[in-house]
C-alpha positions in Angstrom: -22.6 -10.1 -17.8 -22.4 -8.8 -21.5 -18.8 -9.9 -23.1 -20.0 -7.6 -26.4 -16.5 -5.7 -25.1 -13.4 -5.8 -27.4 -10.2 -7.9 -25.8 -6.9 -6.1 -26.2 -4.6 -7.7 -27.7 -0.3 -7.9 -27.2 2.3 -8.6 -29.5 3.4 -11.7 -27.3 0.3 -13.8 -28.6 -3.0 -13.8 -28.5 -4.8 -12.9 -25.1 -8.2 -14.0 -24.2 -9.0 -11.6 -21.2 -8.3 -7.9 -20.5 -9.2 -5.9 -17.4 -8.6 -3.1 -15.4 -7.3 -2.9 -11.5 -6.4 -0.7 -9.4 -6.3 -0.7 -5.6 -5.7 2.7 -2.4 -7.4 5.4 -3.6 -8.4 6.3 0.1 -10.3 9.4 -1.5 -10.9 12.1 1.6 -10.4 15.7 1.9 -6.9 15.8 3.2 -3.5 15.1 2.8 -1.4 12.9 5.3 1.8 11.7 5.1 2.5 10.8 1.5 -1.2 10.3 1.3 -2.8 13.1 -1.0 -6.4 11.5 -0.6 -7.7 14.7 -2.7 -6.1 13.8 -5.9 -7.4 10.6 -6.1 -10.6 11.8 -7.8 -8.2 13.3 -10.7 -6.2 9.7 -10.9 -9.4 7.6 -10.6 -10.9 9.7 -13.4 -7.2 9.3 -15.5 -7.7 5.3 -14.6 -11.1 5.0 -15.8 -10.4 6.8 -19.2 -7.2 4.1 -20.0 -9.6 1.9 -19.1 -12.0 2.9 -22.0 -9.7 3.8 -24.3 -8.1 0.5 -24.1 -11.8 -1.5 -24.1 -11.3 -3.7 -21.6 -14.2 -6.2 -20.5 -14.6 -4.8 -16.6 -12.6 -3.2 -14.0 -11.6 -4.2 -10.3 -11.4 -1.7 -7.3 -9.1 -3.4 -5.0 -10.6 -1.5 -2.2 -9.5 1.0 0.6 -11.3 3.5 -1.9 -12.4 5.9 0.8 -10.4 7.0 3.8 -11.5 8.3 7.1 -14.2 11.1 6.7 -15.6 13.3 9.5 -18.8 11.4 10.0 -20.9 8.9 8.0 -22.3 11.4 5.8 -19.2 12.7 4.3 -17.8 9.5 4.1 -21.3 8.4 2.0 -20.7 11.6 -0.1 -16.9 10.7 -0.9 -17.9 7.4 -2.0 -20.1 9.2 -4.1 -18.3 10.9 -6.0 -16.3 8.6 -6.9 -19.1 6.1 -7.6 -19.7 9.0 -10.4 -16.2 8.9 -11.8 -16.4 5.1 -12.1 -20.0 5.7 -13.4 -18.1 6.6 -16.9 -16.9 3.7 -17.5 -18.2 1.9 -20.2 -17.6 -2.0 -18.8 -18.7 -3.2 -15.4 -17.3 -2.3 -12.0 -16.6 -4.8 -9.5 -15.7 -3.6 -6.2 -13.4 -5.4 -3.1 -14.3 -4.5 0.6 -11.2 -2.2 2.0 -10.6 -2.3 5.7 -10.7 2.2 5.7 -14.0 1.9 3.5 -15.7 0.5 6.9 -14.1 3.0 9.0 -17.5 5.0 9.4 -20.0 2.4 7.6 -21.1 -1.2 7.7 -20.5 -3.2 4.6 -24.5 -3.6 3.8 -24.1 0.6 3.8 -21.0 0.8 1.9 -21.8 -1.8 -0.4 -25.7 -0.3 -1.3 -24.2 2.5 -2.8 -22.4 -0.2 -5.4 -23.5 -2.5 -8.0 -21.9 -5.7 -6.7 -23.5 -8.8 -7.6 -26.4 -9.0 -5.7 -24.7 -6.2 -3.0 -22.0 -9.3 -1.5 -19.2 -8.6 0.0 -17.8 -11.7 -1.6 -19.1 -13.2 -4.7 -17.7 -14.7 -8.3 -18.5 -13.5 -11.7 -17.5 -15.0 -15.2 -15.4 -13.3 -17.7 -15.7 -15.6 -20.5 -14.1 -18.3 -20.0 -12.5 -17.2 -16.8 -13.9 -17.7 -13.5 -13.2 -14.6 -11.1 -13.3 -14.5 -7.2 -13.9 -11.5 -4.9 -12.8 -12.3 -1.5 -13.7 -10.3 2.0 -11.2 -10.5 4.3 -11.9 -7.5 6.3 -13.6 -9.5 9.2 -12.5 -10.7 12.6 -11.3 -13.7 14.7 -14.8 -14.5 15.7 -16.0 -14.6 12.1 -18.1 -11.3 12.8 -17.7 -8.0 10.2 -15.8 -5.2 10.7 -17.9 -1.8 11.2 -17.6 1.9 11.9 -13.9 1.5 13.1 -14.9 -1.6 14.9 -11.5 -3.4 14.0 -7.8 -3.4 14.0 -6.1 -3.0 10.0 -3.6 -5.4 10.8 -5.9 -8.2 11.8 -8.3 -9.8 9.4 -9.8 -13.3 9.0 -11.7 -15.1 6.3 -14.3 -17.1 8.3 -15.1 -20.5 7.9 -18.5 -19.9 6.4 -16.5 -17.8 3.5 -14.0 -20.5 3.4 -16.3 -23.3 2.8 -17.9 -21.2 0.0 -14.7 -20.7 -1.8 -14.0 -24.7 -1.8 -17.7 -24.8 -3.3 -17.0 -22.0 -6.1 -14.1 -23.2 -7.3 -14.9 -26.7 -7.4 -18.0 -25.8 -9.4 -14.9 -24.4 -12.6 -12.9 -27.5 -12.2 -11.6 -26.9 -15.9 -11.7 -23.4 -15.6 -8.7 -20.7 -14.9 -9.9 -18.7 -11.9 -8.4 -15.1 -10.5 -8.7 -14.1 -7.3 -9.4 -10.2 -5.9 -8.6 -9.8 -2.2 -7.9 -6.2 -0.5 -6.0 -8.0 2.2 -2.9 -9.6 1.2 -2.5 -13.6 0.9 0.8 -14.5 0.0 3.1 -15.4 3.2 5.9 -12.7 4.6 7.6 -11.9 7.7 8.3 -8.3 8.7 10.7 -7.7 12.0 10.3 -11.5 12.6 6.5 -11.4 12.8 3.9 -11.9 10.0 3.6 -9.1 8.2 0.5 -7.3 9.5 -0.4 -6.7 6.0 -1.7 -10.8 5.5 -4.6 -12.0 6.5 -4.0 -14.3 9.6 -5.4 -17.7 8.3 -3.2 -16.9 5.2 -1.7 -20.4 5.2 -5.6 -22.1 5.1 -7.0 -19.9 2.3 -3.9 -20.7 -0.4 -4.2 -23.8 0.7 -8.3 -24.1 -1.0 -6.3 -21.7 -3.6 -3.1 -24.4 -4.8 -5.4 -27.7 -4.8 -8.1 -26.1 -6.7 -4.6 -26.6 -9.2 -6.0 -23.7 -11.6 -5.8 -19.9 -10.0 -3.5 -18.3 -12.3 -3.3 -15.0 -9.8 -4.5 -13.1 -6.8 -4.2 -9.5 -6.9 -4.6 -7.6 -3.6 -4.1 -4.0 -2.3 -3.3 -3.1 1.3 0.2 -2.8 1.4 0.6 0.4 -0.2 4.6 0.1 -2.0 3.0 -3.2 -4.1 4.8 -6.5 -4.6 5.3 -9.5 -6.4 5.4 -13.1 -5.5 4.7 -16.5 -6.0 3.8 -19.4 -3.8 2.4 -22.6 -4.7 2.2 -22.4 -8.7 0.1 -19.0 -8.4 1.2 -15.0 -9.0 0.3 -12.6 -6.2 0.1 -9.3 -7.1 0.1 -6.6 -4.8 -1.1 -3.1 -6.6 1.0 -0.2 -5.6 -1.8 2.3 -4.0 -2.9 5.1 -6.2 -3.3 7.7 -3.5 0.6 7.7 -2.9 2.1 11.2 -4.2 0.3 14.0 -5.3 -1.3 14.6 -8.8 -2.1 12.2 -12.0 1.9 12.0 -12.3 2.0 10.0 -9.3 -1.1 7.8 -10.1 -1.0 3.7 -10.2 -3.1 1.5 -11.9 -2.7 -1.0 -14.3 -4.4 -3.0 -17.5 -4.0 -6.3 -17.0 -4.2 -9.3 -20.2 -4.5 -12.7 -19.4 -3.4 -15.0 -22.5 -4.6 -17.9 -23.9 -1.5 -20.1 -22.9 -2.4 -18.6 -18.9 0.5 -16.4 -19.0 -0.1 -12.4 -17.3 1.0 -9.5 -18.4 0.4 -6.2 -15.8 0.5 -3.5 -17.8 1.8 -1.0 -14.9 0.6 3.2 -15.5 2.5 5.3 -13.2 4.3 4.3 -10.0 2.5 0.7 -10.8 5.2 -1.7 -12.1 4.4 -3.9 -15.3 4.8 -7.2 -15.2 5.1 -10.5 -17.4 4.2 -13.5 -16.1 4.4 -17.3 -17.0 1.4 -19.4 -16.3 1.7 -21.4 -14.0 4.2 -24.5 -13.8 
């Protein structure tokens, strides 16, 4: 990819990597709970334009960026039109398989409306000097994909065969700081005394690859839609506060994020999205 981009730059010290993120825009036409699925086309477009203003080198879509249309078509027409909002921005999109963006496709037809490298549902991509990881989690116990509602949201796997090309990827950046993007969350919880249905189910194998590689600096994930913050094993997991909670721009969430030269992060949170500064990692 092109790095011709300008890097933003903080007062804190010098920062060698700047991106945008965002993650739940479940984009539909309807309104459920404190899901306004209709005004995500409004936030997306107020995301993308940040994004631009600010110049930064490529943008992430954390996934769930659909929600359940009325048939395939419609859902193909949602994604759509938001392909055509992202379509203004001047960097390069990068997109993150969402459990609700298979609830009336299969990832090979979700994912040939995109420009993912080489149309993956996992893959990496350099940023510089960084090396980036998308992850797939949305997949089941038997390794098979999830499809047209073919799955349950609060039970994913990453299968071996991804597994085993993770260990490969990022062995081949030793030396290199690596970020991770993942729709379904990674970092461990409990919720009423079970694992929260949130996490992927071989959570515990995946951050395992993730702490000896000894250089991920963060994860960022979507899923669980009030966002969080932790850190297990030397590495930051963010979890992006979905965009398509509340109605109108005032209630959008979506953040610039600036990775320094000393591996520190700062989340630069719009909205409802927190902001965030990070150490690197001890």
């Amino acid at each position: 990819m092109s790095h011709g981009r300008a890097l933003c730059t903080m007062g804190r010290m010098s920062t060698s990597l700047s991106f945008g993120v965002f993650a739940d825009a479940h984009y539909a036409d309807r309104v459920y709970a404190d899901r306004h699925c209709e005004d995500s086309a409004d936030k997306l477009a107020q995301a993308v334009a940040t994004f631009n203003e600010r110049a930064v080198l490529f943008l992430v879509d954390l996934g769930d960026r659909t929600d359940a249309w009325s048939s395939p078509e419609s859902e193909k027409a949602g994604a759509e039109r938001t392909n055509g909002i992202l379509s203004s921005f001047t960097g390069e999109c990068h997109h993150v398989l969402g459990n609700h963006d298979l609830a009336a496709l299969t990832k090979e037809e979700f994912l040939s409306m995109h420009k993912n490298r080489d149309r993956l549902p996992y893959y990496s991509f350099d940023a510089g000097e960084v090396q980036c990881i998308v992850l797939d989690a949305n997949c089941l116990e038997d390794g098979s994909d999830y499809a047209n509602g073919n799955f349950r949201w609060d039970l994913c796997w990453i299968p071996e065969q991804q597994l085993a090309w993770l260990v490969e990827t990022l062995e081949s950046a030793r030396s290199r700081r690596s970020i991770v993007f993942v729709h379904e969350n990674l970092d461990f919880r409990l919720w009423q005394g079970n694992l929260d249905p949130h996490v992927v189910q071989n959570h515990e194998q995946i951050r395992d690859v993730l702490e000896n590689h000894g250089n991920v600096a963060a994860v960022f994930q979507g899923h669980c839609h009030a966002g969080r913050y932790s850190f297990h094993g030397g590495i930051h997991y963010i979890t992006m506060s979905a965009m398509v909670v509340g109605p109108g721009p005032a209630s959008n969430s979506y953040a610039v994020v600036h990775l320094h030269d000393d591996g520190g992060l700062e989340v630069e949170g719009h909205g409802r999205q927190i902001s965030l500064s990070l150490e690197a990692r001890g």
